[in-house]
Backbone bond lengths (Angstrom), bond angles and torsions (degrees), N, CA, C in turn:
res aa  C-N    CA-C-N  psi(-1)  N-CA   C-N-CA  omega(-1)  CA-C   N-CA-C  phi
1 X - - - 1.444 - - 1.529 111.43 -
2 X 1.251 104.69 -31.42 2.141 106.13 173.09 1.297 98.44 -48.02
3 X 1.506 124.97 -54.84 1.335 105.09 -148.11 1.830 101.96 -90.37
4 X 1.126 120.62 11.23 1.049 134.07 161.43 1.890 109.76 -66.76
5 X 1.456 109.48 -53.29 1.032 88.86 165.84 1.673 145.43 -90.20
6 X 1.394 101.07 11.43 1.924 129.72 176.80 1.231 91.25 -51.03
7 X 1.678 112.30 -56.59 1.379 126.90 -158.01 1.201 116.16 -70.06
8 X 1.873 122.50 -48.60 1.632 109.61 161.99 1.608 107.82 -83.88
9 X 1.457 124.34 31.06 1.438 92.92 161.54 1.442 97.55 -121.91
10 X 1.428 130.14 19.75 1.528 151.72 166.46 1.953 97.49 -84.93
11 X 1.490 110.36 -59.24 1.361 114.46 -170.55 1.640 100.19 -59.23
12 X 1.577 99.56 -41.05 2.173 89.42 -168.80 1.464 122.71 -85.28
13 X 1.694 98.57 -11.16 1.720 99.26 -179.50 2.108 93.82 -78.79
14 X 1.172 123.38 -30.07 1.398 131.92 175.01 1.608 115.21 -62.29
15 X 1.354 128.68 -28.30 1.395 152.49 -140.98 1.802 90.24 -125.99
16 X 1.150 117.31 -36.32 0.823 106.59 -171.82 1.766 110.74 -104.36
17 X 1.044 120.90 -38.14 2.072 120.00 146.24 1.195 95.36 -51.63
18 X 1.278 174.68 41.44 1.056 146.10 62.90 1.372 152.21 -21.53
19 X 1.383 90.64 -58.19 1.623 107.49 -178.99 1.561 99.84 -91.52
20 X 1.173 129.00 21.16 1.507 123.44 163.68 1.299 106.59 -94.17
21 X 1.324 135.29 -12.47 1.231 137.72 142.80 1.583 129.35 -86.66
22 X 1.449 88.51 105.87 2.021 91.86 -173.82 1.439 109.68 -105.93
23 X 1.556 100.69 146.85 1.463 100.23 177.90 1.703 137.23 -34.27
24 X 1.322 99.80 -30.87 1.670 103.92 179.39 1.342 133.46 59.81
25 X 1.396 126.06 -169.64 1.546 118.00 178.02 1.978 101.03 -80.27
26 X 1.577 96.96 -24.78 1.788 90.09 -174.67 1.590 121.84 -40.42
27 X 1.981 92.31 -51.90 1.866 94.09 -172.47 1.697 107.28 -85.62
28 X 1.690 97.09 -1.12 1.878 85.87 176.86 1.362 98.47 -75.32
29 X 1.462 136.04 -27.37 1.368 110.32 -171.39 1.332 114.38 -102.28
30 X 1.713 112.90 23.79 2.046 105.96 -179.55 1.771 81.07 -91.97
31 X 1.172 90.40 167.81 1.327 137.01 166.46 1.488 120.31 -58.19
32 X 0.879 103.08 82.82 2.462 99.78 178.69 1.383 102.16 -105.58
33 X 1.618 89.94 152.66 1.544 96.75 175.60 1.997 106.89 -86.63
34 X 1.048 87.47 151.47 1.608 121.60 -168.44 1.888 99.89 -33.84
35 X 1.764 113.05 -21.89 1.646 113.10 179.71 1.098 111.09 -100.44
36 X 1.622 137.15 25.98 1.374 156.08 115.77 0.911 93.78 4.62
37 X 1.866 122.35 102.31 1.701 101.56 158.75 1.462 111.81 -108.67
38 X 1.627 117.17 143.18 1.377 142.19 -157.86 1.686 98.05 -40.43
39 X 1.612 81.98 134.10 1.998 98.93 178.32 1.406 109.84 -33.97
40 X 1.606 131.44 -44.97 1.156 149.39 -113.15 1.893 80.69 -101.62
41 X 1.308 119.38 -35.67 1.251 114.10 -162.99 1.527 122.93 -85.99
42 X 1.211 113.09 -29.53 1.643 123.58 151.33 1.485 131.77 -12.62
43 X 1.588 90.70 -48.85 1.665 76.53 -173.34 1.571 116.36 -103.45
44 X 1.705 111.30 0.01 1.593 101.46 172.31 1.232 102.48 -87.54
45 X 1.541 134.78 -19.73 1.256 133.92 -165.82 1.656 100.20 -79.22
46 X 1.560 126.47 -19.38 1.067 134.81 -157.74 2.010 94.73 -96.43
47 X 0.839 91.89 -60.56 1.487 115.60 -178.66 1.633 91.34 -41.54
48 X 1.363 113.79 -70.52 1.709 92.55 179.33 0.969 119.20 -67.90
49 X 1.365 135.20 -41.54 1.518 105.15 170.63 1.325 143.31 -93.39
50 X 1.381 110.23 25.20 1.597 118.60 151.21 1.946 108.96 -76.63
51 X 1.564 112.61 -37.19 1.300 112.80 149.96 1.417 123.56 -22.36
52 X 1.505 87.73 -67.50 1.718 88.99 -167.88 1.548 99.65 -88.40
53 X 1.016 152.47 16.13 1.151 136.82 164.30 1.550 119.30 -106.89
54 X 1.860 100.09 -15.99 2.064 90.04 147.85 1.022 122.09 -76.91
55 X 1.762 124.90 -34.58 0.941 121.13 -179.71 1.593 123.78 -41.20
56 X 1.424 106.01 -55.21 1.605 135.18 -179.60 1.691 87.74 -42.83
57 X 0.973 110.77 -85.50 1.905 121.06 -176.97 1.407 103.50 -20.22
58 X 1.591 108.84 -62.72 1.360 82.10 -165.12 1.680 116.86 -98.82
59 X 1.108 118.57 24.19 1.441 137.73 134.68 1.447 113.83 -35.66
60 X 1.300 91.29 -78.10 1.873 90.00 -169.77 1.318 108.55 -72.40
61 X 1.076 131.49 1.42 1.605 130.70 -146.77 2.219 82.40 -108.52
62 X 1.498 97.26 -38.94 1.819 104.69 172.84 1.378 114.39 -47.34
63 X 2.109 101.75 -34.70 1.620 99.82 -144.14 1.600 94.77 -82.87
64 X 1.623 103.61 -164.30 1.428 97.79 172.57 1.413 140.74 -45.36
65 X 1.125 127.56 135.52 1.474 118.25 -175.21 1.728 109.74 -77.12
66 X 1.326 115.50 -11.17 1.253 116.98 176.73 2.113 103.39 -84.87
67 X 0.931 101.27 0.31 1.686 95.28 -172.90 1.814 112.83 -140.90
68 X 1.485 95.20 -1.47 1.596 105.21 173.90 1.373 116.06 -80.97
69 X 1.579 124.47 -12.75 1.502 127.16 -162.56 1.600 106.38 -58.15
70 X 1.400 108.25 -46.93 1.851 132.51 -172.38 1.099 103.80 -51.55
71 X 1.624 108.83 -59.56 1.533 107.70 -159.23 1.275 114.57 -82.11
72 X 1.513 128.30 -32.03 1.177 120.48 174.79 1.593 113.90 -76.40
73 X 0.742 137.87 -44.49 1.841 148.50 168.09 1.838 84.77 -32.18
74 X 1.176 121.02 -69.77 2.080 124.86 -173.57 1.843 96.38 -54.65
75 X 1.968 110.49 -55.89 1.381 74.38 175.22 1.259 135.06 -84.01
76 X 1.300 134.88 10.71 1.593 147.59 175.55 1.591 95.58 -79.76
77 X 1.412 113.74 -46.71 1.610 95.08 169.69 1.377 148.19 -86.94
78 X 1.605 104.28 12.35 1.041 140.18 178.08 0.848 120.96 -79.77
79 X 1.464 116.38 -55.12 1.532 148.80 -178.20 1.591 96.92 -60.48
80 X 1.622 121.54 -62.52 1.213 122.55 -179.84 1.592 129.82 -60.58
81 X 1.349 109.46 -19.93 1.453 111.31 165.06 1.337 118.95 -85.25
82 X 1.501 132.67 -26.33 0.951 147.97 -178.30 1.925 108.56 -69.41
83 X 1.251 113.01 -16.89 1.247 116.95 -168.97 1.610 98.69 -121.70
84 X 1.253 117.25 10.79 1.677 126.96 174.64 1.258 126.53 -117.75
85 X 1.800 94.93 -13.42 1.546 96.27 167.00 1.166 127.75 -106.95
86 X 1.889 110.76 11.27 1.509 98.47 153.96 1.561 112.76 -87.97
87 X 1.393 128.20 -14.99 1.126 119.31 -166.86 1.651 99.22 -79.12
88 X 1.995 137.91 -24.70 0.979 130.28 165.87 1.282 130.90 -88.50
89 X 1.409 116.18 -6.47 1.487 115.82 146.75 1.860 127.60 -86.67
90 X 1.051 103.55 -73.19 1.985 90.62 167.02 1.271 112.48 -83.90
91 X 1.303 161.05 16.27 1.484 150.23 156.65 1.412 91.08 -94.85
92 X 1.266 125.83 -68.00 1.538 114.89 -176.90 1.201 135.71 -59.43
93 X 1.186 97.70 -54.04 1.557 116.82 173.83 1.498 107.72 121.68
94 X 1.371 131.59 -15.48 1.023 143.21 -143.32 1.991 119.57 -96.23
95 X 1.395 115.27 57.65 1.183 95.73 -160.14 1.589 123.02 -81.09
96 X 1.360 117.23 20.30 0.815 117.01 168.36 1.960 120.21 -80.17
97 X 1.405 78.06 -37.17 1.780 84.26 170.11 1.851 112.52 -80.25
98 X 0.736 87.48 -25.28 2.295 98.32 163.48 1.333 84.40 -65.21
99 X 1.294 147.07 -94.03 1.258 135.34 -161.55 1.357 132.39 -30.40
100 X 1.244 99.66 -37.39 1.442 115.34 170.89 1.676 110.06 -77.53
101 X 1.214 117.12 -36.61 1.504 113.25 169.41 1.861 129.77 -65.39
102 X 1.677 78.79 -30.06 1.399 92.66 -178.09 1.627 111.89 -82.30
103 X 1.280 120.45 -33.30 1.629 121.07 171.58 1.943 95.62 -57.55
104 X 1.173 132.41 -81.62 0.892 127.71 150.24 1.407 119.56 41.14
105 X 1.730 90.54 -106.50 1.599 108.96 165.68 1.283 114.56 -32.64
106 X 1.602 115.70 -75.76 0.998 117.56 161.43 1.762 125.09 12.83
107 X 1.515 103.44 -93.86 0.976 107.56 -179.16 1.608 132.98 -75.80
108 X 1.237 95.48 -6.06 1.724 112.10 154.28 1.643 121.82 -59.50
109 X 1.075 97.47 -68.36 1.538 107.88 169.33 2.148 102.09 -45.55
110 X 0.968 98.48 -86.25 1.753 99.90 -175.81 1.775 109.56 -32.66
111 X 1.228 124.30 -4.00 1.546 132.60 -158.64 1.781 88.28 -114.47
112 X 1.219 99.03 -70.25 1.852 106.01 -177.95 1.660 97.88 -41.84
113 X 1.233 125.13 -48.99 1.587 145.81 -170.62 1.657 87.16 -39.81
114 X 1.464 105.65 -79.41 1.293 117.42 -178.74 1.305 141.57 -49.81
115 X 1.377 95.84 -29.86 1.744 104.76 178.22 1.266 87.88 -93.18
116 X 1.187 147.62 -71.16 1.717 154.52 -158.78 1.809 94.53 -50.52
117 X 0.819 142.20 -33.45 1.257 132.69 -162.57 2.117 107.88 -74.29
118 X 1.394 92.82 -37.26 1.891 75.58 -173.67 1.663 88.49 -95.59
119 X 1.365 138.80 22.48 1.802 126.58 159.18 1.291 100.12 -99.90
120 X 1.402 118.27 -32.20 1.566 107.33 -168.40 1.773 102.11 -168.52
121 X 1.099 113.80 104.79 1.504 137.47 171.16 1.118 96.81 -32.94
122 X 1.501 118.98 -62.96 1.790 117.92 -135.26 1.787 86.26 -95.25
123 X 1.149 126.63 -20.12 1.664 123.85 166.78 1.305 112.96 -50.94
124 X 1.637 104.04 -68.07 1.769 101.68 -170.75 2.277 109.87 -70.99
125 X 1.171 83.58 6.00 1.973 80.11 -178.64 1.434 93.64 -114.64
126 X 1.001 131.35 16.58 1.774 136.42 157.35 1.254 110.64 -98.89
127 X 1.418 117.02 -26.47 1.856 111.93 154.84 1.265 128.47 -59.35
128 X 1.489 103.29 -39.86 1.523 97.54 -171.36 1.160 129.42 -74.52
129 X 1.285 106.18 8.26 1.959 95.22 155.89 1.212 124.20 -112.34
130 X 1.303 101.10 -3.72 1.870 117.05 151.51 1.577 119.05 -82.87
131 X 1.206 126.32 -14.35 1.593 130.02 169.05 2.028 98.52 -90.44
132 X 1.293 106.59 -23.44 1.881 88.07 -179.17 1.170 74.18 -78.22
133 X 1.717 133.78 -82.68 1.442 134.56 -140.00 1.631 105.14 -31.26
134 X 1.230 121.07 -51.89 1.093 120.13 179.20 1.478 133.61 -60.70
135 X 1.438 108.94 -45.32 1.345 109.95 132.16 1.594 142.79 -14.23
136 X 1.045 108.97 -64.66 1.365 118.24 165.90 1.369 113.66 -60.84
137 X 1.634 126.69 -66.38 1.443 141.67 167.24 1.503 111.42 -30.52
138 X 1.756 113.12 -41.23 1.603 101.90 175.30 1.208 105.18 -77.83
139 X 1.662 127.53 -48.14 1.631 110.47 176.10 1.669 121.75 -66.93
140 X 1.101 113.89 30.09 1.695 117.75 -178.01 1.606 89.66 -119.21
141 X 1.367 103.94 -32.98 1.901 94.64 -168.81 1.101 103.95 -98.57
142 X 1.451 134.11 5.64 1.000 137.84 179.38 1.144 117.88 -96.49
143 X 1.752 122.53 -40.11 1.304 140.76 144.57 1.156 122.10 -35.98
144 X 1.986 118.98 -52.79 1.181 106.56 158.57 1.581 154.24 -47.34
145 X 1.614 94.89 -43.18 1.313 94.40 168.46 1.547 122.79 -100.98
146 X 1.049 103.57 5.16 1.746 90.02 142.54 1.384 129.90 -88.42
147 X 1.058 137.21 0.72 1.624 159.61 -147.27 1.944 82.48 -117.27
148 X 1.220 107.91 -40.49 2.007 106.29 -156.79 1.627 96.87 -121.34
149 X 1.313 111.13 49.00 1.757 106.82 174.38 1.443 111.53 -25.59
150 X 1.346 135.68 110.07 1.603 117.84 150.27 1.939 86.84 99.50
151 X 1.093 111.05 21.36 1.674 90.36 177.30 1.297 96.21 -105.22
């Protein structure tokens, strides 16, 4: 059970370099498209799936040690992009380089998916509502900065 908690105190030191960058007056005044969903919803949707993404960790971290190397190395780099693209969208300002972090992720997550699935089933199906969410989040930041040329 310790290393149960390695894993959410890996997810909240990540969760939490995040949320030291807050949206601010900068992204209140860009431009979003109209499927903007309300500020207010971010952080329970976030909250579970930093849940499920220690959980996932220490899933594979249970499974074999001969077949855990893959998946945890994808989620360690997962984890680390995920905590870099708030600092390059609201700390920087830069969402074009968030975009680039967020494809990224992206394909981190879909990789952990893949390797995590023959060590531990219930690991790689604790992503997938953090690989749609993200999904969505890249076509929202993607929307954004085309909506804010040069912001």
């Amino acid at each position: 059970m310790a290393s149960l908690l390695v894993f959410v105190a890996l997810v909240a030191v990540a969760a939490l370099s995040g949320a030291r960058f807050q949206p601010g007056d900068w992204y209140l005044a860009l431009a979003k498209p109209a499927w903007t969903p309300p500020g207010w919803l971010f952080a329970p949707v976030w909250t579970l799936l930093y849940v499920a993404i220690a959980v996932a960790g220490w899933l594979v971290w249970r499974g074999s040690p001969r077949r855990r190397a893959a998946p945890l190395a994808l989620w360690s780099a997962q984890l680390v992009l995920n905590a870099i693209w708030s600092w390059l969208f609201f700390g920087l300002h830069r969402p074009d380089l968030a975009l680039v972090d967020i494809a990224l992720l992206w394909a981190a997550i879909g990789a952990f998916v893949l390797a995590a699935w023959p060590v531990r089933r219930a690991a790689a199906g604790l992503f997938v509502p953090y690989w749609l969410w993200v999904t969505f989040a890249a076509a929202l930041n993607f929307a954004i900065w085309r909506l804010n040329p040069g912001a």
